[in-house]
C-alpha positions in Angstrom: 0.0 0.0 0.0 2.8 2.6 0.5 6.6 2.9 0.3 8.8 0.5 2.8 10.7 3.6 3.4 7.8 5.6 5.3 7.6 4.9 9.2 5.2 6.5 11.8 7.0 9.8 13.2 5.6 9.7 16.9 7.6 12.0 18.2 6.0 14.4 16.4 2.1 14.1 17.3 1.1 17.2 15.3 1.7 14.9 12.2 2.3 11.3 11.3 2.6 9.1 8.6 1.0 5.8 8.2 2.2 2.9 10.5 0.3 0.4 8.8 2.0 -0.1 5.5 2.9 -2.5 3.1 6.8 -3.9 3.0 9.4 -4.6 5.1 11.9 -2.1 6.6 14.5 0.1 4.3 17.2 -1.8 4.7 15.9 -4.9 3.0 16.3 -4.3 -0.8 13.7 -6.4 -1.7 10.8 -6.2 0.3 8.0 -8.0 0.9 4.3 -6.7 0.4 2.5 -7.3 3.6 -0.7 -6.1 5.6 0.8 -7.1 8.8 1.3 -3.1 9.9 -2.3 -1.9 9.2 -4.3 -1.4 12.8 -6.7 -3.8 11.0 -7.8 -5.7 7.9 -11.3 -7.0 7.3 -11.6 -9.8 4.9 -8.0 -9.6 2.6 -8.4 -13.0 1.5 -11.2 -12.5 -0.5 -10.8 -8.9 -2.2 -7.7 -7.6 -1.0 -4.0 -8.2 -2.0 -0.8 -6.8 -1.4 1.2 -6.8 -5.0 4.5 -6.3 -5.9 4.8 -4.8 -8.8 8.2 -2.2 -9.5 6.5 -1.5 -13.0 3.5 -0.3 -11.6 3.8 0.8 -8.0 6.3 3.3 -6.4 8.7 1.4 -4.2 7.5 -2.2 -5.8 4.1 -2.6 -3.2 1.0 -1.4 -4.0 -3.0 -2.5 -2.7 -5.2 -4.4 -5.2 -8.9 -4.4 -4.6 -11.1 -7.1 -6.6 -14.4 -6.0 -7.7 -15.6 -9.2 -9.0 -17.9 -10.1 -6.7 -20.1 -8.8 -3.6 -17.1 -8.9 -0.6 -15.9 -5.6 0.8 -12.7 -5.5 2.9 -10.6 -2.5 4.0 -7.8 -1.6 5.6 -8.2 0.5 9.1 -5.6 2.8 10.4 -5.9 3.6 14.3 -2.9 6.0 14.2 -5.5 9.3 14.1 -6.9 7.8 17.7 -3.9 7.8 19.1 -2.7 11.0 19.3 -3.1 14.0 21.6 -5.0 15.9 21.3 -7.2 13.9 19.1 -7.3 14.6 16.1 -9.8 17.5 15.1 -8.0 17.9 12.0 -7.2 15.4 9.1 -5.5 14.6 5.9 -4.8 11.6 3.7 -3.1 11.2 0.2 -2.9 8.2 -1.8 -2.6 7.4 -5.4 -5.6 5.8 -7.0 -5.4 3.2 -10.6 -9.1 3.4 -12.0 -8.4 2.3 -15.7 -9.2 -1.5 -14.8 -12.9 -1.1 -13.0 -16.1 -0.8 -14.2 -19.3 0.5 -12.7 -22.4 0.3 -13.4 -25.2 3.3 -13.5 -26.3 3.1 -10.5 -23.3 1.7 -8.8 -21.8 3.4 -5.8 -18.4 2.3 -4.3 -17.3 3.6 -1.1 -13.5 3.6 -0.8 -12.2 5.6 1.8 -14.0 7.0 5.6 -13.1 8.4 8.5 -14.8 7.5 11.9 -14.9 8.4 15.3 -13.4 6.5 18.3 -17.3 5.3 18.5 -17.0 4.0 15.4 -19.3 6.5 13.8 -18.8 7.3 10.5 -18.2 11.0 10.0 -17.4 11.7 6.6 -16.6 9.2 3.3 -15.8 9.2 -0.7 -17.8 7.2 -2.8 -17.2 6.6 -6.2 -20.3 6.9 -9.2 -20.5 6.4 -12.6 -21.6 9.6 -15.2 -21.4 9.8 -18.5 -19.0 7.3 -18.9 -16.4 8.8 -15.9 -16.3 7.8 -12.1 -16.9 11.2 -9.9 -15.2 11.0 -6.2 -18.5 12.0 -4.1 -17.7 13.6 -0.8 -20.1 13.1 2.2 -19.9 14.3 5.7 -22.2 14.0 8.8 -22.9 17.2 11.1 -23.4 16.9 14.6 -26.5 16.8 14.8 -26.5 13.6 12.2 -27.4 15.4 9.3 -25.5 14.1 6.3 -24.3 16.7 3.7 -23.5 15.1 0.0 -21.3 17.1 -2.8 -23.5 14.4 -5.1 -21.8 14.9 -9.1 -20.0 18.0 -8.2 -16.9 16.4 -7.8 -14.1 16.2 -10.6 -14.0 13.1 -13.2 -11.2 11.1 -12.7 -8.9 10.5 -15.6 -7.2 7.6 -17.2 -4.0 6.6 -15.5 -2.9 7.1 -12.1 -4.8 10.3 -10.0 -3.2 11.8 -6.5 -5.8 12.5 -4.6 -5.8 14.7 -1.2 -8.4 14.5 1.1 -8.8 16.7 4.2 -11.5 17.1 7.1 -11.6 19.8 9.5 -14.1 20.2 12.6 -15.6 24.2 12.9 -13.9 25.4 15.7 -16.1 29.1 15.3 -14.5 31.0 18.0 -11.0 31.0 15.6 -13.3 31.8 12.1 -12.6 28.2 11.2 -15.3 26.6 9.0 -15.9 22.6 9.6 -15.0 21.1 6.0 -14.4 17.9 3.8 -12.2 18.6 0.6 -11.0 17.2 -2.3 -7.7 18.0 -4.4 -7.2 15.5 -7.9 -3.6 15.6 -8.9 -2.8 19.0 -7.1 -5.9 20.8 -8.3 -8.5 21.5 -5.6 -12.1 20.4 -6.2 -14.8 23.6 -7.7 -17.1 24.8 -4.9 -19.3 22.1 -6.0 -17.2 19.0 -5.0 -16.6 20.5 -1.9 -17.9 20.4 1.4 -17.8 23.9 3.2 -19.5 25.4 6.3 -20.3 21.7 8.1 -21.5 22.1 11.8 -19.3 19.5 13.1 -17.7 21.3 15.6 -16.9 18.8 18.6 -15.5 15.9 16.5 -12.9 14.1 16.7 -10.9 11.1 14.2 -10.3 8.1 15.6 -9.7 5.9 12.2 -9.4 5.7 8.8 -10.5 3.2 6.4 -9.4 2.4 2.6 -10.6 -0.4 0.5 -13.8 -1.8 -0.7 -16.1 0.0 2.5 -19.3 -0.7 0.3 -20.9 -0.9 -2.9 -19.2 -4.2 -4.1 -21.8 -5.3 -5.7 -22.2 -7.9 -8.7 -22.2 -5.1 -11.4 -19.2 -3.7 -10.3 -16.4 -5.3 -11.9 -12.2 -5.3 -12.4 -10.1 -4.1 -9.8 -9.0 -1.1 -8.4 -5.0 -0.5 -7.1 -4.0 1.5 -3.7 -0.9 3.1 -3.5 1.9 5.7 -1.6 -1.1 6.1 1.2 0.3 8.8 3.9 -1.9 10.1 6.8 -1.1 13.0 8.7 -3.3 16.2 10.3 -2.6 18.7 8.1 -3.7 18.9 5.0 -5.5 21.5 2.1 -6.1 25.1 3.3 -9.7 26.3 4.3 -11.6 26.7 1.1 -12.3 30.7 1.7 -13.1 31.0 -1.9 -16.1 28.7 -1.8 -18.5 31.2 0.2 -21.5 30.2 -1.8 -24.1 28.8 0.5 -25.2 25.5 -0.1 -29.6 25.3 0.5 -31.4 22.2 2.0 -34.4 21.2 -0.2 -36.5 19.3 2.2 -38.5 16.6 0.1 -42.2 17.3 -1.4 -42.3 21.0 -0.2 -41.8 23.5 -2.6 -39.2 26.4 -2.1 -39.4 29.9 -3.9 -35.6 30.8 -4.4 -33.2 33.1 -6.1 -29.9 32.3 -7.2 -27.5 33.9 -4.9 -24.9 34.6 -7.4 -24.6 35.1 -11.3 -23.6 32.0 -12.5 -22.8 33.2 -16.0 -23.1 31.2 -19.1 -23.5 28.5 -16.6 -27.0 29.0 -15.7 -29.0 25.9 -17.2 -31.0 23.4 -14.6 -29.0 20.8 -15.6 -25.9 22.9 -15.7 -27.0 24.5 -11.9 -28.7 21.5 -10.2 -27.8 18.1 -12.4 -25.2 17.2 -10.0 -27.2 17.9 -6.9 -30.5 16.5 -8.3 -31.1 13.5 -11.4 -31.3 14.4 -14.6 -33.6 11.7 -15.3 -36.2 12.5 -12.9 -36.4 16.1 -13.9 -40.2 16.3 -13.6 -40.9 13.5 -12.2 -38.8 13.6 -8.5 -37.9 17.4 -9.3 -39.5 20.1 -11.3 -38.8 24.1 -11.5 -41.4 26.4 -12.7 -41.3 30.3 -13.3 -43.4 32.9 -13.6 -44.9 35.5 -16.8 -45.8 38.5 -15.0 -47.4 39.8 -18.4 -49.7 37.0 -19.4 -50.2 35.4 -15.6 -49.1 31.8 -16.0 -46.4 29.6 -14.7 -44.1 27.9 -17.3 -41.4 25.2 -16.8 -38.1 26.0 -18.4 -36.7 22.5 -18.8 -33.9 20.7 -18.3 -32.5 22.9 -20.3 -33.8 26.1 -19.5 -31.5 29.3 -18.4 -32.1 30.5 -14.7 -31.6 34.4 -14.7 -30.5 36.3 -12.5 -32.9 38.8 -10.3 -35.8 36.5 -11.2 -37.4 34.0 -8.2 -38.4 30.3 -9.3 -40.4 27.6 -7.5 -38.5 24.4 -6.9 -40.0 21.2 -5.5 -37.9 17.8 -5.1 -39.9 14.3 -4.5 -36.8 12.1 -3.6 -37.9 11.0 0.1 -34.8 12.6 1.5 -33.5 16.4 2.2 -31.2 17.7 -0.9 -28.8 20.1 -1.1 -28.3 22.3 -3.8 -25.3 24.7 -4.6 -23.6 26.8 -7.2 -20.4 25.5 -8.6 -19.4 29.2 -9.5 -20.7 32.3 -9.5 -19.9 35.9 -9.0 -22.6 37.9 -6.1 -24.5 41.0 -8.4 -24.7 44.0 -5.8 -26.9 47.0 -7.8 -28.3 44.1 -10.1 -31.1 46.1 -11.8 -34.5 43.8 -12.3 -36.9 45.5 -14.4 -40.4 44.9 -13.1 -43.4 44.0 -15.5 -46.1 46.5 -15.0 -49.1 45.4 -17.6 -51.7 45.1 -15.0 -53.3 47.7 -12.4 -51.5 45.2 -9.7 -49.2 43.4 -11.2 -47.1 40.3 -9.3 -43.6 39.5 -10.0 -41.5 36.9 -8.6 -37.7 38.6 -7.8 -34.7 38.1 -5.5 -31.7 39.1 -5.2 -27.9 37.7 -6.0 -26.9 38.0 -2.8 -24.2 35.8 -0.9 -24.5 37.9 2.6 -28.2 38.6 4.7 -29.5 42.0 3.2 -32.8 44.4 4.7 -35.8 44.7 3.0 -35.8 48.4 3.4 -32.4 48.7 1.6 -34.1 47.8 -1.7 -34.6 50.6 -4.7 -37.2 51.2 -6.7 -36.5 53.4 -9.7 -38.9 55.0 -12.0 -41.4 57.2 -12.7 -42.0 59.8 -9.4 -38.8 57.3 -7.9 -36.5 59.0 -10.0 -33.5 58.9 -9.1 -34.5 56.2 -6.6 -36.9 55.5 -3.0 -37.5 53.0 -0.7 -40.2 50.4 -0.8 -42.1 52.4 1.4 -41.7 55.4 -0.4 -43.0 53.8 -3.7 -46.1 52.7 -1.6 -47.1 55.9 -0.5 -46.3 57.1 -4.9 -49.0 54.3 -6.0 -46.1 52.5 -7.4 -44.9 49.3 -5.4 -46.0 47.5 -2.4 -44.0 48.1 0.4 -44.0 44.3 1.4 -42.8 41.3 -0.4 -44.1 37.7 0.3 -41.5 34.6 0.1 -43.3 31.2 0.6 -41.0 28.5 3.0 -42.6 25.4 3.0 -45.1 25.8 5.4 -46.3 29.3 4.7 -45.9 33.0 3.6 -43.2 35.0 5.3 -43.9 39.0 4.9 -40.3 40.8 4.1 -41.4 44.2 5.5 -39.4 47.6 6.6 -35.9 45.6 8.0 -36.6 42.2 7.5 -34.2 39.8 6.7 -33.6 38.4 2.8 -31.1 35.8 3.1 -29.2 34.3 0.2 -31.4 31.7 -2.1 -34.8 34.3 -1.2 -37.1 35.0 -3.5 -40.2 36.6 -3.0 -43.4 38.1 -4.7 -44.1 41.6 -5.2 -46.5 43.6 -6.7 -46.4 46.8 -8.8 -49.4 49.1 -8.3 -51.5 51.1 -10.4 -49.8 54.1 -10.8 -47.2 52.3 -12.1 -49.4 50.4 -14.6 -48.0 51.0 -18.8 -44.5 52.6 -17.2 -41.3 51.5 -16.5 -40.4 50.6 -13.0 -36.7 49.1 -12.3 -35.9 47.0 -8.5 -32.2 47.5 -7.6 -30.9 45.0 -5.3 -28.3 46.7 -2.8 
């Protein structure tokens, strides 16, 4: 599984490199390949085997994992559990072969967790199959027990062999340190999407790690998969600062009114936005968006592949049977973002939100037109005949009024309503 030439460095508990590794010492040119060092290994004679193979693997040894079959087995490492303090803070690189397995759709092959000194599993990657690819998914459990998923936002791997990096953090809030679980391929950090940010897992702790066959071993999964250079240690990727986009929980069968929180760009598609959060195939059937014409008063899906603009509010429902999360991959926030409203009817709804990554007031909103030139308040446009002073955002269970200096939170959208004296003119809402 790793070089002969790496030993655990105790004397340094702030970092330490894998005592259970394949080969004999360094001074024996020609080592064996052995599991003897890992803390534990669960069923090697079945799936698991230690190779040696100079051609293939660095320093001859290497980990081979058959898929042929339905057996899991993994190694465990204890060394995180037996440090102090324990380990809040986590990092483990190996080199992965992927050319020789095959998955099926549907497939889903855990290969590598971390747990607790419980036992409880607190964060894994899984490997899926799209569009001909395998996608390293990230998921993490929050201490409460909710489980957060990166789902397809993770990057392909490639043909030969990929370095991956994988690092968990718990929150420690009083330091500004967010809880995380992130993913580098061959040096190259995961996009905001294959990352886990913002995790509420302050408190916990690593006691082990596990690489192998965890789960997912099933019949339709086939070839094998080779292990090798692992090296565990506590420090690992920096805090992903640049992924502030927050992530929003769609709870199942309730429909959300939301607002992307940042400009996506070019980027802006369903499938393009949400395909990796939600399935593809069950767009309209466990997931459906709709919009809304202002001018002619009907709803309207956009499809699959249908843009999502900016400014604009859209209903989104998900029938799964489970809470999803959604997130960008990219985007930029719009400050100033100028929405124009429709104003064809004496009253006249329109669904809006901002592009917003921070909390924003109601009452810092603009309206600008007609006797709103240069620009007033939402109150102010009441008392003109122009706008409603209150917007409505709908969150599952009911209408929330976004009044004088209410809070508008990132992902908010909300109806509002032009009024008469607006009707046939041109009305503009300015975001702050």
């Amino acid at each position: 599984m790793n070089s002969a030439r790496l030993h655990l460095k105790s004397a340094n508990p702030g970092r330490w490199l894998l005592a259970a590794l394949l080969g004999l010492a360094v001074a024996n040119p020609a080592p064996a390949c052995t599991l003897k060092r890992w803390s534990h290994v669960e069923n090697a004679s079945g799936a698991l085997a230690a190779v040696k193979d100079p051609a293939h693997f660095e320093d001859d040894c290497g980990l081979r994992a058959s898929l042929a079959g339905d057996q899991n087995a993994w190694l465990e490492d204890h060394s995180p559990g037996r440090v102090f303090p324990a380990a809040d803070s986590y990092s483990a690189r190996f080199n992965l072969f992927v050319d020789n397995a095959a998955l099926a759709s549907g497939d889903a092959l855990k290969i590598f967790a971390l747990r607790d000194a419980d036992g409880v599993e607190l964060a894994s990657l899984t490997l899926t199959p799209h569009n001909g690819q395998l996608i390293p998914r990230l998921a993490a459990r929050d201490q409460s027990g909710g489980q957060r998923d990166t789902g397809l936002g993770g990057p392909p791997l490639g043909s030969g062999w990929q370095s991956l990096r994988l690092t968990w953090r718990a929150a420690k809030p009083a330091q500004g340190v967010s809880g995380e679980w992130l993913i580098s391929v061959n040096g190259q950090q995961a996009g905001c999407g294959g990352l886990l940010t913002g995790l509420d897992n302050e408190g916990q702790h690593i006691g082990k790690a596990r690489i192998g066959l965890l789960s997912g071993n099933s019949a339709t999964v086939t070839g094998d998969l080779d292990f090798d250079s692992f090296v565990s240690q506590r420090n690992g990727e920096p805090l992903a600062s640049d992924c502030a986009i927050p992530r929003l929980t769609l709870p199942s069968n309730q429909w959300r009114q939301i607002a992307l929180p940042a400009d996506p760009g070019d980027s802006n598609s369903l499938r393009q936005l949400f395909g990796d959060d939600l399935p593809e195939a069950g767009y309209n059937t466990s997931w459906t968006v709709f919009g809304y014409d202002p001018v002619n008063n009907v709803y309207f899906n956009p499809g699959l592949d249908g843009k999502l603009e900016t400014g604009f509010a859209w209903w989104i429902i998900q029938t799964t049977g489970a809470d999803r999360v959604i997130d960008l991959d990219a985007g930029a926030p719009r400050p100033g973002l100028r929405h124009a409203l429709a104003t064809a009817h004496p009253i006249t709804w329109n669904m809006a939100g901002p592009a917003s990554l921070a909390t924003i007031s109601w009452d810092q909103f603009t309206l600008q037109g007609g006797a709103c030139d240069p620009g007033c308040a939402p109150a102010e446009a009441r008392a003109a005949d122009l706008f409603h002073d209150q917007a409505w955002n709908w969150n599952g269970a009911g209408y929330t009024v976004l009044e004088n200096s209410a809070a508008v939170a990132p992902w908010t959208g909300f109806w509002c309503a032009t009024l008469s004296g607006a009707q046939g003119g041109g009305l503009t809402l300015i975001f702050p």
